[in-house]
N, CA, C and O atoms as a Tinker XYZ file with bonds, in Angstrom:
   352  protein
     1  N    -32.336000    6.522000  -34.250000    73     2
     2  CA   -31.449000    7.471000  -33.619000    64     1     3
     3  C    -30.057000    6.838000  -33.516000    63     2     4     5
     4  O    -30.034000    5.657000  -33.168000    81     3
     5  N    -29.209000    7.285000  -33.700000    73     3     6
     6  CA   -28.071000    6.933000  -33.645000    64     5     7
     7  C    -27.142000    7.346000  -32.489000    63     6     8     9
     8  O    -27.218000    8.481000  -32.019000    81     7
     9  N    -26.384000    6.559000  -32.090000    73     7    10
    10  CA   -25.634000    6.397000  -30.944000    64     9    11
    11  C    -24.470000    7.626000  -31.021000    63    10    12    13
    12  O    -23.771000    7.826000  -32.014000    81    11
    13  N    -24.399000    8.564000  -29.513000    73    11    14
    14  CA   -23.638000    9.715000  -29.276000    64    13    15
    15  C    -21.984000    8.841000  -29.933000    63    14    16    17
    16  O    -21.459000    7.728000  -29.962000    81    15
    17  N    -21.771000   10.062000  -30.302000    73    15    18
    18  CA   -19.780000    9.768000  -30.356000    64    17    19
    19  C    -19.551000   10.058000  -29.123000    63    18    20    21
    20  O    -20.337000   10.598000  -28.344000    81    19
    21  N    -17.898000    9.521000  -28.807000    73    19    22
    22  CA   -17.282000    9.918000  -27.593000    64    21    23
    23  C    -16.121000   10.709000  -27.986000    63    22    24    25
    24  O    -15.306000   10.457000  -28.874000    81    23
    25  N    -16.170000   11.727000  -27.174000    73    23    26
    26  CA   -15.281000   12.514000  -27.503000    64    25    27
    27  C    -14.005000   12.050000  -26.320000    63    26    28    29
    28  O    -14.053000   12.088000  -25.091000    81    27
    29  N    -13.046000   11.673000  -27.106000    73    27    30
    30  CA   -12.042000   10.406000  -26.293000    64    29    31
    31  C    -10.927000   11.914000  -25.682000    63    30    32    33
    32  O    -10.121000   11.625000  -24.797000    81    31
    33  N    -10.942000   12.992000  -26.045000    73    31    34
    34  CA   -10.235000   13.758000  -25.734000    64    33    35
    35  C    -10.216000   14.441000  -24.335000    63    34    36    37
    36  O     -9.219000   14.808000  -23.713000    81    35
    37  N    -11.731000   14.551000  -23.910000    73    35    38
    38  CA   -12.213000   14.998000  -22.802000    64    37    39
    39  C    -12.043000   13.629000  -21.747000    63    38    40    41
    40  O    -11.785000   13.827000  -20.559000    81    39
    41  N    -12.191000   12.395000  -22.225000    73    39    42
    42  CA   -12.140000   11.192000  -21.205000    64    41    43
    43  C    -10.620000   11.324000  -21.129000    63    42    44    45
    44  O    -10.307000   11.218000  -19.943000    81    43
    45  N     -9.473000   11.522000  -21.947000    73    43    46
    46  CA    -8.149000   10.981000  -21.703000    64    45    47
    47  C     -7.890000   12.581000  -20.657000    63    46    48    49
    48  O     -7.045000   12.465000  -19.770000    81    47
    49  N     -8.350000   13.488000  -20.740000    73    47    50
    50  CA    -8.220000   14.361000  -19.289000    64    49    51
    51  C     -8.550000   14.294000  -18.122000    63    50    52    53
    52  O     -7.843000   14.649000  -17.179000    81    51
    53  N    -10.159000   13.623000  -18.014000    73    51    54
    54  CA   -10.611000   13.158000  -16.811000    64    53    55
    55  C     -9.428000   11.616000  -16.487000    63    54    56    57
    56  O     -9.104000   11.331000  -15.334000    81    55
    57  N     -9.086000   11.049000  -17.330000    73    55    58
    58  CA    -8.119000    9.846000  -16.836000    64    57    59
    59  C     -6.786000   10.808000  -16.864000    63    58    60    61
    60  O     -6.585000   10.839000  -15.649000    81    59
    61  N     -6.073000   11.357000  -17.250000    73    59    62
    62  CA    -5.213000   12.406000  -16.154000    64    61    63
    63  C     -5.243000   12.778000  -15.174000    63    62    64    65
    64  O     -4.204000   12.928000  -14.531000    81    63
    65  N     -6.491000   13.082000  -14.662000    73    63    66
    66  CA    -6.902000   14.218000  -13.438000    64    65    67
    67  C     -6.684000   12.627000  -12.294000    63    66    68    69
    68  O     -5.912000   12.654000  -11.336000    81    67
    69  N     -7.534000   11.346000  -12.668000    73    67    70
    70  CA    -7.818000   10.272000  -11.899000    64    69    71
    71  C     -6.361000    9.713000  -11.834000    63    70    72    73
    72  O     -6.008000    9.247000  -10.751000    81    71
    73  N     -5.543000    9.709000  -12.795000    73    71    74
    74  CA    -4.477000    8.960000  -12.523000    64    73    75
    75  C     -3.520000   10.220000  -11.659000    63    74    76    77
    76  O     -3.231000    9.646000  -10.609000    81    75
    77  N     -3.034000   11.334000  -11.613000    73    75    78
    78  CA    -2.672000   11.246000  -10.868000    64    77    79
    79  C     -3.127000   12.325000   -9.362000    63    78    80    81
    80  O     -2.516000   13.219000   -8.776000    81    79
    81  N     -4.733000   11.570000   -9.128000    73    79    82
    82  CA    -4.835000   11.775000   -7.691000    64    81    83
    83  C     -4.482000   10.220000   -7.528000    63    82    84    85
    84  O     -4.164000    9.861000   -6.394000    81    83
    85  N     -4.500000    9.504000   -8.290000    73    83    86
    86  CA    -3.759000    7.745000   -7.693000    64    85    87
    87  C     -2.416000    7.762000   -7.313000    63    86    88    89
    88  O     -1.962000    6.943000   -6.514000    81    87
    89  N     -1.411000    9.094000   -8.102000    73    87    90
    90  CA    -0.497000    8.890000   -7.517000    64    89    91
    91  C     -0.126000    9.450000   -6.376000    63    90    92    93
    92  O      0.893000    9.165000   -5.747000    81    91
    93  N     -1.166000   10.478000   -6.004000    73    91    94
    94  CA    -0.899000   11.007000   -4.614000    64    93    95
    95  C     -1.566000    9.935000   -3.739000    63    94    96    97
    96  O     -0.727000    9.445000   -2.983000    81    95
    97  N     -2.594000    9.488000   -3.609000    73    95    98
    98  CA    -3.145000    8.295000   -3.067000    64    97    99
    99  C     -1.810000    7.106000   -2.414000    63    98   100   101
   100  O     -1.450000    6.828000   -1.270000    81    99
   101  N     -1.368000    6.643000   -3.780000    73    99   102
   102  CA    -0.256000    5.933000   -3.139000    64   101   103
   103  C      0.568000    6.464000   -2.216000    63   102   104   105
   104  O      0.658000    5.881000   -1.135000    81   103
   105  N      1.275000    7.581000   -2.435000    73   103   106
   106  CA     2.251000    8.254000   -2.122000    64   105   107
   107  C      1.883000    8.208000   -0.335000    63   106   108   109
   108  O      2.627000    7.727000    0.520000    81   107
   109  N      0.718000    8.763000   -0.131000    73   107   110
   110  CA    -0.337000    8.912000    1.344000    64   109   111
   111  C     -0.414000    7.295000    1.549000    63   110   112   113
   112  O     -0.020000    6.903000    2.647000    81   111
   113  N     -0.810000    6.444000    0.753000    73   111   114
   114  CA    -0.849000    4.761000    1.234000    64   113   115
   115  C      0.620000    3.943000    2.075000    63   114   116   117
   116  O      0.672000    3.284000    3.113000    81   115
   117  N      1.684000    4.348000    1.091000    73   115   118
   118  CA     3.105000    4.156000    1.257000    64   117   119
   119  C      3.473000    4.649000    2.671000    63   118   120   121
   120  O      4.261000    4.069000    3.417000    81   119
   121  N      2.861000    5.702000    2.929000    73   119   122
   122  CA     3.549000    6.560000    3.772000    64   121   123
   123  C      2.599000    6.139000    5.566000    63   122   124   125
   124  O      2.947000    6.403000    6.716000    81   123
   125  N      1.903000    5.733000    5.262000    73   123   126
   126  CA     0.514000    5.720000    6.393000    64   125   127
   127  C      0.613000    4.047000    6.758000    63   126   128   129
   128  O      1.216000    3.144000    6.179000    81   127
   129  N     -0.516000    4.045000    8.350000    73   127   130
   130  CA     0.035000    2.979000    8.786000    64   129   131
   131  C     -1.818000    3.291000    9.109000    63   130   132   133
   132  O     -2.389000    4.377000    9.007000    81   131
   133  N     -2.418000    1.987000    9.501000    73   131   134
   134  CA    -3.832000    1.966000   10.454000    64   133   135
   135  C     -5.042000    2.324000    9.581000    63   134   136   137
   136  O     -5.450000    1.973000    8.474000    81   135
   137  N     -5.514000    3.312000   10.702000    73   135   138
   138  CA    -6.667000    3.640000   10.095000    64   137   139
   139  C     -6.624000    4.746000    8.028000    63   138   140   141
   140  O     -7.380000    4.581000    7.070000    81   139
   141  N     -5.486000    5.665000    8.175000    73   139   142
   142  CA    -5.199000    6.457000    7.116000    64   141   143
   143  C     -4.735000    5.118000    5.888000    63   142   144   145
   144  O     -5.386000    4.978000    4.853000    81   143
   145  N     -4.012000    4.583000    6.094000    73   143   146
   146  CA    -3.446000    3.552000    5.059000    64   145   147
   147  C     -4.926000    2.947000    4.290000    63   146   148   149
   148  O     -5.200000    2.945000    3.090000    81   147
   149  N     -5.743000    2.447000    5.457000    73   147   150
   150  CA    -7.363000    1.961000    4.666000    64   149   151
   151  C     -7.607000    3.009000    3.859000    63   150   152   153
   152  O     -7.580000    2.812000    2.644000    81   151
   153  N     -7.871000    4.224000    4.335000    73   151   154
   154  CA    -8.314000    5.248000    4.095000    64   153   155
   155  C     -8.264000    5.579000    2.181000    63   154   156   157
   156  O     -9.111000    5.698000    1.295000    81   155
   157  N     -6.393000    5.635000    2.287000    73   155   158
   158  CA    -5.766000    5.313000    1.337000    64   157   159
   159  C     -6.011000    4.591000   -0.031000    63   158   160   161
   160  O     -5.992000    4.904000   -1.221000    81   159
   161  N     -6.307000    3.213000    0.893000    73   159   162
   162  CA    -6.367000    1.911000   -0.610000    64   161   163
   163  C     -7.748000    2.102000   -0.491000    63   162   164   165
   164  O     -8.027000    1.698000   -1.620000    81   163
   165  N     -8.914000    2.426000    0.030000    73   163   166
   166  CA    -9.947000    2.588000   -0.632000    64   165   167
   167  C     -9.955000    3.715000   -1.690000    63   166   168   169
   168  O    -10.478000    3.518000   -2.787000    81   167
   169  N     -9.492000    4.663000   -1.432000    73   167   170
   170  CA    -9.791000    6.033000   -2.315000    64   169   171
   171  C     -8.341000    5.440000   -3.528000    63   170   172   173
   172  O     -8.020000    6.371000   -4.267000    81   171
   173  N     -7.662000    4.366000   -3.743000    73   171   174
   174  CA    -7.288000    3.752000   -4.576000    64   173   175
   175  C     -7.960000    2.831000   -5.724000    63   174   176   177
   176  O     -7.832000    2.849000   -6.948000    81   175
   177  N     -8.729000    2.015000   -4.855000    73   175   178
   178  CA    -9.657000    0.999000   -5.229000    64   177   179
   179  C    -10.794000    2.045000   -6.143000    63   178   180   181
   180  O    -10.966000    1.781000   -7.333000    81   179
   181  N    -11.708000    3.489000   -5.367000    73   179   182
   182  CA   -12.400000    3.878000   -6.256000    64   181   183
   183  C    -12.301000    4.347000   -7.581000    63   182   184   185
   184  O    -13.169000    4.310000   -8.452000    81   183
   185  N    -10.659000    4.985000   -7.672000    73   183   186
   186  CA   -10.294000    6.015000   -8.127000    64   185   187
   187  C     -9.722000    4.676000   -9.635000    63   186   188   189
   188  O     -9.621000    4.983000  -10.823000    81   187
   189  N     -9.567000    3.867000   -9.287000    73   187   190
   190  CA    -8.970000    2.363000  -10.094000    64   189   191
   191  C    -10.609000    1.713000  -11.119000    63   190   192   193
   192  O    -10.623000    1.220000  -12.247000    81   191
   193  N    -11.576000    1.929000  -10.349000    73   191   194
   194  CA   -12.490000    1.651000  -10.800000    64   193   195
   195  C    -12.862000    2.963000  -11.874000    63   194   196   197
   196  O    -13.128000    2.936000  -13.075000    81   195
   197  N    -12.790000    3.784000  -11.187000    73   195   198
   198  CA   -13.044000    4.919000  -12.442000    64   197   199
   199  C    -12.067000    5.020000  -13.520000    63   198   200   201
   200  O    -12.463000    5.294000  -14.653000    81   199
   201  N    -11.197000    4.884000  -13.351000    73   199   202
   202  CA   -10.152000    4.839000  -14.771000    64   201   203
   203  C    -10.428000    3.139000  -15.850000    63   202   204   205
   204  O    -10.343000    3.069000  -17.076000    81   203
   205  N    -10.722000    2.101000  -14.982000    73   203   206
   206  CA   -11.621000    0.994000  -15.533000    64   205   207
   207  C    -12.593000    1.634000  -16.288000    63   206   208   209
   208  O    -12.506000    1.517000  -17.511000    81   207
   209  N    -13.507000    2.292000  -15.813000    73   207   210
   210  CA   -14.527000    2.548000  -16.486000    64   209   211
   211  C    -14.130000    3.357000  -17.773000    63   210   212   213
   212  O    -14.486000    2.915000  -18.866000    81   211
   213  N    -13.448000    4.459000  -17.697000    73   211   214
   214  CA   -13.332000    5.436000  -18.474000    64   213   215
   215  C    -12.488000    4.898000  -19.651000    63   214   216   217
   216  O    -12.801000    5.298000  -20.772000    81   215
   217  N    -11.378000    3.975000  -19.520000    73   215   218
   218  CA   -10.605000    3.114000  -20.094000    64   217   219
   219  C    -11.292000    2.444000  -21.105000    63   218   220   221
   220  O    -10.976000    2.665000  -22.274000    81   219
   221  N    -12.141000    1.698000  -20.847000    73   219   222
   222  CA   -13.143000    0.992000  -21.540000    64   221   223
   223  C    -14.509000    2.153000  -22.514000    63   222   224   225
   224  O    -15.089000    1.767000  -23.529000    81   223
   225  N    -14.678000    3.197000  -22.017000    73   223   226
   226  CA   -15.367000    4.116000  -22.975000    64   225   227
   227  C    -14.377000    4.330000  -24.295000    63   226   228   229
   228  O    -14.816000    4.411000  -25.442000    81   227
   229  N    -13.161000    4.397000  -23.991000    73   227   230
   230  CA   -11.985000    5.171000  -25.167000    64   229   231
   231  C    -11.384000    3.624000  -26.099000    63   230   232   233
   232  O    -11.048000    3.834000  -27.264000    81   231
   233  N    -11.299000    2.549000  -25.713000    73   231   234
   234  CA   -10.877000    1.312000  -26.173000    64   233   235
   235  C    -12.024000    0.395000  -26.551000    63   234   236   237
   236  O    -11.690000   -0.594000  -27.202000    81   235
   237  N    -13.562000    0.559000  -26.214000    73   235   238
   238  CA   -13.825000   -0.235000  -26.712000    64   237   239
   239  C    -14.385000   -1.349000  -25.853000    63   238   240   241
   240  O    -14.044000   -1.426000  -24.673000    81   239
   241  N    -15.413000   -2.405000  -26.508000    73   239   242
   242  CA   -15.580000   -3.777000  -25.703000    64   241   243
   243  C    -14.561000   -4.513000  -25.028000    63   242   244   245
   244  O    -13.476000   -3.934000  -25.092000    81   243
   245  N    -14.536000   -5.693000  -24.344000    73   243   246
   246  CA   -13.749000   -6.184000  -23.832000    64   245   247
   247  C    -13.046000   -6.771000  -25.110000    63   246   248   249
   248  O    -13.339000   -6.405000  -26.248000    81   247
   249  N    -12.173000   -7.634000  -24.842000    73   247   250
   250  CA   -12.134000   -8.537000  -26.299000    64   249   251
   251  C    -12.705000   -9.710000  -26.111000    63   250   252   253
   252  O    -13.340000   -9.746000  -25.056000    81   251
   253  N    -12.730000  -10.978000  -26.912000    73   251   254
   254  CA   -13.311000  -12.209000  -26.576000    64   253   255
   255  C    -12.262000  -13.121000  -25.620000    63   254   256   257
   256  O    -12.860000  -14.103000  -25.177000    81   255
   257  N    -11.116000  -13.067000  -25.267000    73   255   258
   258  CA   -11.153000  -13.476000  -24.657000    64   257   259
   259  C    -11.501000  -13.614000  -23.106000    63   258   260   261
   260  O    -11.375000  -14.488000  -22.248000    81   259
   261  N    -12.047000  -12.197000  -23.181000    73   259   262
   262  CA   -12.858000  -12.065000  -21.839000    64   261   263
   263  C    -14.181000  -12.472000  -21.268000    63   262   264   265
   264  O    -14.849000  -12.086000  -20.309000    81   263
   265  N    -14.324000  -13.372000  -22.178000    73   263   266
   266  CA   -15.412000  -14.645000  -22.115000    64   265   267
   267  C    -15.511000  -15.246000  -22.084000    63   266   268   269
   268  O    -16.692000  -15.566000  -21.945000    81   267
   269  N    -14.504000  -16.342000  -22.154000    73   267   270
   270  CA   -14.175000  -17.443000  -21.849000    64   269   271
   271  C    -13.380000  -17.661000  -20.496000    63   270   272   273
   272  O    -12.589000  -16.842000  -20.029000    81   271
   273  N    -13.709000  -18.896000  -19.931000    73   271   274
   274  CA   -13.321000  -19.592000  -18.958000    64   273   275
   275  C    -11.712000  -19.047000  -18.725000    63   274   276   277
   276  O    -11.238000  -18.911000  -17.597000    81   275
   277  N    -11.057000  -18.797000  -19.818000    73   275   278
   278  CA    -9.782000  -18.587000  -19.457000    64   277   279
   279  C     -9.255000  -17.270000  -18.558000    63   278   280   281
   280  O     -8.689000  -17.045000  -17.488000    81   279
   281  N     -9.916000  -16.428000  -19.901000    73   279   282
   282  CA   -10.013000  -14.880000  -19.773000    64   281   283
   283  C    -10.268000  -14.614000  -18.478000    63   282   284   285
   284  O     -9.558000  -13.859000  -17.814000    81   283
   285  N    -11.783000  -15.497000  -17.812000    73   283   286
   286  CA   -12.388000  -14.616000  -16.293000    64   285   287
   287  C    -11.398000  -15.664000  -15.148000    63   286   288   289
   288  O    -11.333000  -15.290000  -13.977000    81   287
   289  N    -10.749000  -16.806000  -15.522000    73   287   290
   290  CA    -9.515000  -17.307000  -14.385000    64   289   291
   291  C     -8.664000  -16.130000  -14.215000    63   290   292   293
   292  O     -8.435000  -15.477000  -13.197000    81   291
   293  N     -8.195000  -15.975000  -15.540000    73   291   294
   294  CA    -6.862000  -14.569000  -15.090000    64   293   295
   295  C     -7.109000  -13.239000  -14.740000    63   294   296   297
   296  O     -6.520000  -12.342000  -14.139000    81   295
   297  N     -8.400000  -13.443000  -15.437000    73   295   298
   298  CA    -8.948000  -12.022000  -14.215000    64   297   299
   299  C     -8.878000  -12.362000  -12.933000    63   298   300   301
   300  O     -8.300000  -11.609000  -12.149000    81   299
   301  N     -9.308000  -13.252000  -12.612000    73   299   302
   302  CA    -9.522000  -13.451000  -11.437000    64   301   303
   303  C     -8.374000  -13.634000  -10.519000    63   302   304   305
   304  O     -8.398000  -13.475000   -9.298000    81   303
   305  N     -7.233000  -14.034000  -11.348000    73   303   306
   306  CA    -5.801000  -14.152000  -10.795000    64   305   307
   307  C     -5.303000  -12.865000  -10.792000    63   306   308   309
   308  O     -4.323000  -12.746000  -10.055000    81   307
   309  N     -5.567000  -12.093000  -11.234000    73   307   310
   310  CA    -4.968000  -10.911000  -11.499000    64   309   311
   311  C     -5.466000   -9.956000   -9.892000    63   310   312   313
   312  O     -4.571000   -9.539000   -9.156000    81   311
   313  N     -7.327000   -9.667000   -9.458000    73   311   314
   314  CA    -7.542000   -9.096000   -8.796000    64   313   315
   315  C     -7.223000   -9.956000   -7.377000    63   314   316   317
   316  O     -7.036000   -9.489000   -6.254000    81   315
   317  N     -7.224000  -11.403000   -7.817000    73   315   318
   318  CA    -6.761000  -11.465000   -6.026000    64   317   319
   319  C     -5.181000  -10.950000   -5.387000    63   318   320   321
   320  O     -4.795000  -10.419000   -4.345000    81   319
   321  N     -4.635000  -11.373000   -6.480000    73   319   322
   322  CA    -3.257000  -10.196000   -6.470000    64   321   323
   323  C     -3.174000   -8.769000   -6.001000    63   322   324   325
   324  O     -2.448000   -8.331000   -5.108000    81   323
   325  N     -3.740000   -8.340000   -6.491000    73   323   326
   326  CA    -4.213000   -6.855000   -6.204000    64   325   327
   327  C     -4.647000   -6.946000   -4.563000    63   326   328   329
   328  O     -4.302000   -6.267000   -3.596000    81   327
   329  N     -5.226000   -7.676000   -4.653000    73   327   330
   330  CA    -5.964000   -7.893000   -3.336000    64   329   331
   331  C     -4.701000   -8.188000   -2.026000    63   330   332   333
   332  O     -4.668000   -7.637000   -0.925000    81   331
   333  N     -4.105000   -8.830000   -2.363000    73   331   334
   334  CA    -3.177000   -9.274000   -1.507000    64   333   335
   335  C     -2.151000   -8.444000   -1.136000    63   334   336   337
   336  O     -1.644000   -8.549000   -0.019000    81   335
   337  N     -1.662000   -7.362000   -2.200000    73   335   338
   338  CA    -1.032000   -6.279000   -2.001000    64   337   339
   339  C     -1.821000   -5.239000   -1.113000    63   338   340   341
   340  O     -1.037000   -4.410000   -0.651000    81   339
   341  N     -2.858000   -5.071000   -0.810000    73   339   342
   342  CA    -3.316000   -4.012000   -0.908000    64   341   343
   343  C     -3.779000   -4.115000    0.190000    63   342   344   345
   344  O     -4.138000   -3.021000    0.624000    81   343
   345  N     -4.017000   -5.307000    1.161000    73   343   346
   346  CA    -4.113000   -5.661000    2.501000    64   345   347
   347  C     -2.398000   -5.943000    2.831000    63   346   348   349
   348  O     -2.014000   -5.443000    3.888000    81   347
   349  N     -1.724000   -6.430000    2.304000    73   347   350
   350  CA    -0.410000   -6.644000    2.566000    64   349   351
   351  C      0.458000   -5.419000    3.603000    63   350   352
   352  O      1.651000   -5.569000    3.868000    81   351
């Protein structure tokens, strides 16, 4: 049996629809203080993970350097960044 195609046309709409409820997300993050601001960067964080995902259906494997020691440091530099903004 052979493996479904992806129809990359229907994913690059659902990553429209996700990117910009991210930009209303921010917009509500920017604007909010306390409890709404969490509120905010979580429904950021999910909405970030789903365009990850969907991103990776339309592009493909990682590449190789995302296997090596190097690759998962700067990942890793990359999300604590994220991280720091986002409690910041």
């Amino acid at each position: 049996m052979s493996a479904p195609t992806i129809e990359t046309g229907n994913i690059l709409k659902k990553m429209q629809d996700f990117e910009a409820q991210a930009a209303h997300w921010t917009e509500v993050r920017d604007r909010s203080t306390g409890a709404a601001r969490r509120v905010a960067v979580t429904a950021l964080t999910l909405i970030e993970r789903k365009l990850k995902w969907l991103r990776g259906r339309v592009l493909g494997p990682k590449p190789p350097s995302a296997h090596t020691h190097t690759g998962r440091k700067a990942t890793k530099a990359v999300n604590r960044q994220k991280l720091v903004q986002a409690r910041g």
